[in-house]
N, C-alpha and C positions, 0 to 999 in steps of 0.2 A: 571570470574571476582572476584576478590579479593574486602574483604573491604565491609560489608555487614550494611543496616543499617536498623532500628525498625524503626516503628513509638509511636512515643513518648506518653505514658500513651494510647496505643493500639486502637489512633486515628487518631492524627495530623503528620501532615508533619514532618522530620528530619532539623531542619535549616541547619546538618553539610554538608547534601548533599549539597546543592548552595555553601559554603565554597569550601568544596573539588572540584565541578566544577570549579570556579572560579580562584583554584590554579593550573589547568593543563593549559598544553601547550594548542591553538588550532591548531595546525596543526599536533604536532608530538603525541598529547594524544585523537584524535578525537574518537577513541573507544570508550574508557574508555566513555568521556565527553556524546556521545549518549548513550552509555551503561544508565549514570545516570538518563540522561533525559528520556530519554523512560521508564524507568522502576521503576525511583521513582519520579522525581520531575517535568514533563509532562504526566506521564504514559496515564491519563483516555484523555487528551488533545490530543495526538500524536493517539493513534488508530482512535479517532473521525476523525481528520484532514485528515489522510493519505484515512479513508474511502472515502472522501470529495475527498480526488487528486485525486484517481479512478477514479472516478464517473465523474469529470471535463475531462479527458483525453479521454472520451468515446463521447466528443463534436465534438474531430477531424474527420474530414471526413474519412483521409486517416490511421488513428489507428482503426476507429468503420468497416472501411470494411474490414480489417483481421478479426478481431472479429465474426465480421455476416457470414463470405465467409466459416470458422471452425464451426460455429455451436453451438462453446462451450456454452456460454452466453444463449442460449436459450434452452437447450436440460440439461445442469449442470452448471444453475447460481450458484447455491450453493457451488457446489464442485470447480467451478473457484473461487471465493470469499474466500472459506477455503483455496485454492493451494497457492493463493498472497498471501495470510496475513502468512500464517506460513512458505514461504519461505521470504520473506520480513521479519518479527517477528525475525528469525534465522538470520539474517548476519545483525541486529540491536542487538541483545542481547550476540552475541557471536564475530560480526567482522570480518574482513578478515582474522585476523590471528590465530581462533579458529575452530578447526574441522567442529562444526554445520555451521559456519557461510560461511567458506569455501566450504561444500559440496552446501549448500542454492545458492551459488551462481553459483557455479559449472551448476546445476540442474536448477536455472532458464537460465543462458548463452545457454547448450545443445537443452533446450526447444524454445527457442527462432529460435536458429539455425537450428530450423526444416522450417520456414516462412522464404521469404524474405520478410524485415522490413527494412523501409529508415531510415539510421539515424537521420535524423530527427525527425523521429518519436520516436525515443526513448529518444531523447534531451528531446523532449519537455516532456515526461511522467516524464523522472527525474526532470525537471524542479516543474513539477506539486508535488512530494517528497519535494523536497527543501519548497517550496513559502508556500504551504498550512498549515502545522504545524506554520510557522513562522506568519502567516496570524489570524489562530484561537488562537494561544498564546494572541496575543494582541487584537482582538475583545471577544475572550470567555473564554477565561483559566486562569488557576488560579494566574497568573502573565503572564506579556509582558516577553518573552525571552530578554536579555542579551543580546547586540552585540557581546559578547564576545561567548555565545553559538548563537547565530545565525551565527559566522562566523565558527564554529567546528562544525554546523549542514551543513551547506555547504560545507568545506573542506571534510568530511564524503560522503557524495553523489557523486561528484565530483567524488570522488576515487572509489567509488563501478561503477561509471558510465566506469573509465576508466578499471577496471579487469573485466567488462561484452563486452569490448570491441569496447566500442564506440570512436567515432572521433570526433577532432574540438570544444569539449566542452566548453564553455566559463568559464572564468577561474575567473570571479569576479560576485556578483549580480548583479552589473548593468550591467554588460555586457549581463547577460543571460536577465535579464527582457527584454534589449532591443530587444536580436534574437527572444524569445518570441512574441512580438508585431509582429514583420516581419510573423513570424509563424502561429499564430493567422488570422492574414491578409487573408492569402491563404486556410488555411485549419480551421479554426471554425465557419466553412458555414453546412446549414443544407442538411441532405443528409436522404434518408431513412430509410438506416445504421446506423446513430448516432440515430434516433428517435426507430428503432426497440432495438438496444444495452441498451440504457437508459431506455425503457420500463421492458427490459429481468433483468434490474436492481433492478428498483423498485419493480417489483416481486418479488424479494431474501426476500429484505429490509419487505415485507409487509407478507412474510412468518413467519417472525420473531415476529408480532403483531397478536393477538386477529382480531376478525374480524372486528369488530366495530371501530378501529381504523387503519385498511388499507386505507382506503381511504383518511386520509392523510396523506399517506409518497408523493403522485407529489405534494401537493401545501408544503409542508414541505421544499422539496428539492429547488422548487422554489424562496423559502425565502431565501437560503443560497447560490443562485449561480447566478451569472455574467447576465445581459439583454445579454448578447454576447451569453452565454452562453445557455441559456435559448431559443434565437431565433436557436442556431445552432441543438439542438434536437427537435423543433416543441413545446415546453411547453410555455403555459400562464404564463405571470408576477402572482407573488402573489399582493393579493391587500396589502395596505401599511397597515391596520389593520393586519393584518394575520403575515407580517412582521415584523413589530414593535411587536406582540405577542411571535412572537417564537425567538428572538433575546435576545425579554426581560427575556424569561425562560434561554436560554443560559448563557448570563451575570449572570444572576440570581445563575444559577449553577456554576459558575465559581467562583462565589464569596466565594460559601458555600464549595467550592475544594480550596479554596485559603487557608482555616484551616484547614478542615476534608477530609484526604485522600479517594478519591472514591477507591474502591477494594484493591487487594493486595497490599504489598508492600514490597519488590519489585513485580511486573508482571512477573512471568516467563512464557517461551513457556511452562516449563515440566506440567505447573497447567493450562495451555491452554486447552479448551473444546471445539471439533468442531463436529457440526454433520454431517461432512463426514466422519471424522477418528474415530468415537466412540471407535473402539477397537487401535488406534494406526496407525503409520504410517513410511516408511522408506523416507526420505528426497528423495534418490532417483528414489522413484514411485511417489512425487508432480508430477504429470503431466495433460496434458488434455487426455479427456477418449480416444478422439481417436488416440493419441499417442500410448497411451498403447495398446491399443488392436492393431495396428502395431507392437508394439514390440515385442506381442504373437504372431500372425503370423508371423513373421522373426523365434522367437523361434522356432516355432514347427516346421517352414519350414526346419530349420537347423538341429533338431531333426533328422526328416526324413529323413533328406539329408546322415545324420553320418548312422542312422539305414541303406538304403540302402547299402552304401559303405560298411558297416562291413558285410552286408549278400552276396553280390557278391566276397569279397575276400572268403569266408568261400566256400562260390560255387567252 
């Protein structure tokens, strides 16, 4: 992506970025237009939020029993958590029609295709992309989005939803919030599944903190998700102190990001730190562990296969 901007006297926000969003198309510049928001003028907003859609989409019955049935989530929360965000991360910074962004989706479409997964299921997870950025912009971030970027954050999704292969997408907000509810209806009931998956979560989340302060990542999460939500994985309401606490630090910070840029600017993936990949990674090995190690076995099986057949011709 072309077009690079500072932050101005090596703190603040670029006003020129919102100009320049502003002046693209939203249907035909939707790249570009997330390119900017992701990575300068939502950056620290857009990672929090999408961590939030995650974390929501693990309420579905029928998304949390894939989840539990692979094993991933409990055996490499971690390394599932680093595979989304930097194949996610990749086809937000680069796009459908950039190598990175291309292969990212390439890699997560392949991976997928290993599960059968109802589409539905996958609506509703894009769904949870779309809503939840849009959602923490205007309760916590450092400005409400724009209908103008809330419709090129949409068009953007939409489209990654249809080259991953999905069907029947709804083709407007209101149209999805409403299959959403239908969806919701049926499937954000609580199941074992959703309460084990959400647990395997908070553990990542609590590896990340000091000890002393594990102990509130579930009433934290609490605060920030749905009574729906909340009853579908087994978790207690936060009390309304505790809520109105952590909402108030959010706003709070939103305020102080509404001037002074939190982290880089731009975010790129290349400055990206994960402690699954410490020494690097190929888009194409994002996967779950026990992918790969099917893959090494297919390998070596074919190995063998070739080595036999070369030593009976020679025979």
């Amino acid at each position: 992506m072309d077009l690079a901007y500072k932050k101005r006297f090596g703190l603040f926000h670029d006003p020129k970025v919102a100009i320049e969003i502003d002046s693209l198309d939203e249907h035909k510049d939707v790249q570009r237009i997330v390119y900017l928001m992701a990575k300068y003028e939502f950056s620290w907003d857009i990672v929090r939020s999408l961590d939030l859609a995650l974390f929501y989409s693990y309420g579905s019955d029928s998304v949390s029993k894939l989840l539990a049935r692979t094993g991933e989530f409990e055996k490499h929360g971690q390394k599932r958590y680093d595979d989304t965000a930097i194949l996610i991360g990749h086809f937000i910074e680069s796009g459908w029609d950039g190598e990175y962004g291309r292969r990212a989706i390439e890699r997560m479409t392949k991976t997928h295709g290993h599960y059968t997964i109802p589409n539905d299921d996958f609506i509703f997870v894009l769904w949870t992309f779309i809503e939840f950025p849009i959602r923490w912009a205007e309760d916590y971030g450092r400005r409400p989005m724009t209908q103008h970027e809330q419709n090129a954050w949409f068009n953007f999704w939409v489209e990654i939803g249809r080259r991953m292969g999905m069907v029947n997408v709804p083709q407007s907000k209101g149209e999805f919030d409403e299959w959403i509810e239908r969806y919701e209806s049926v499937h954000m009931i609580y199941a074992h599944t959703t309460q084990r998956i959400a647990d395997s979560t908070v553990e990542v989340i609590e590896s990340w903190l000091p000890k002393l302060l594990r102990p509130s990542v579930k009433p934290t999460v609490a605060c920030l998700m749905s009574d729906k939500f909340l009853k579908s994985v087994g978790y207690d309401k936060a009390s309304p102190f505790r809520r109105a606490m952590v909402k108030g630090v959010l706003k709070l910070s939103g305020k102080i990001n509404s001037v002074i840029v939190f982290g880089r600017y731009p975010s790129l993936m290349a400055e990206r730190k994960d402690k699954t990949y410490a020494r690097g990674y190929k888009i194409e090995e994002v996967q779950p562990v026990h992918l790969s190690k099917h893959q090494q076995k297919m390998t070596q099986a074919a190995n063998l296969a070739r080595a036999t057949g070369s030593n009976e011709k020679q025979a």
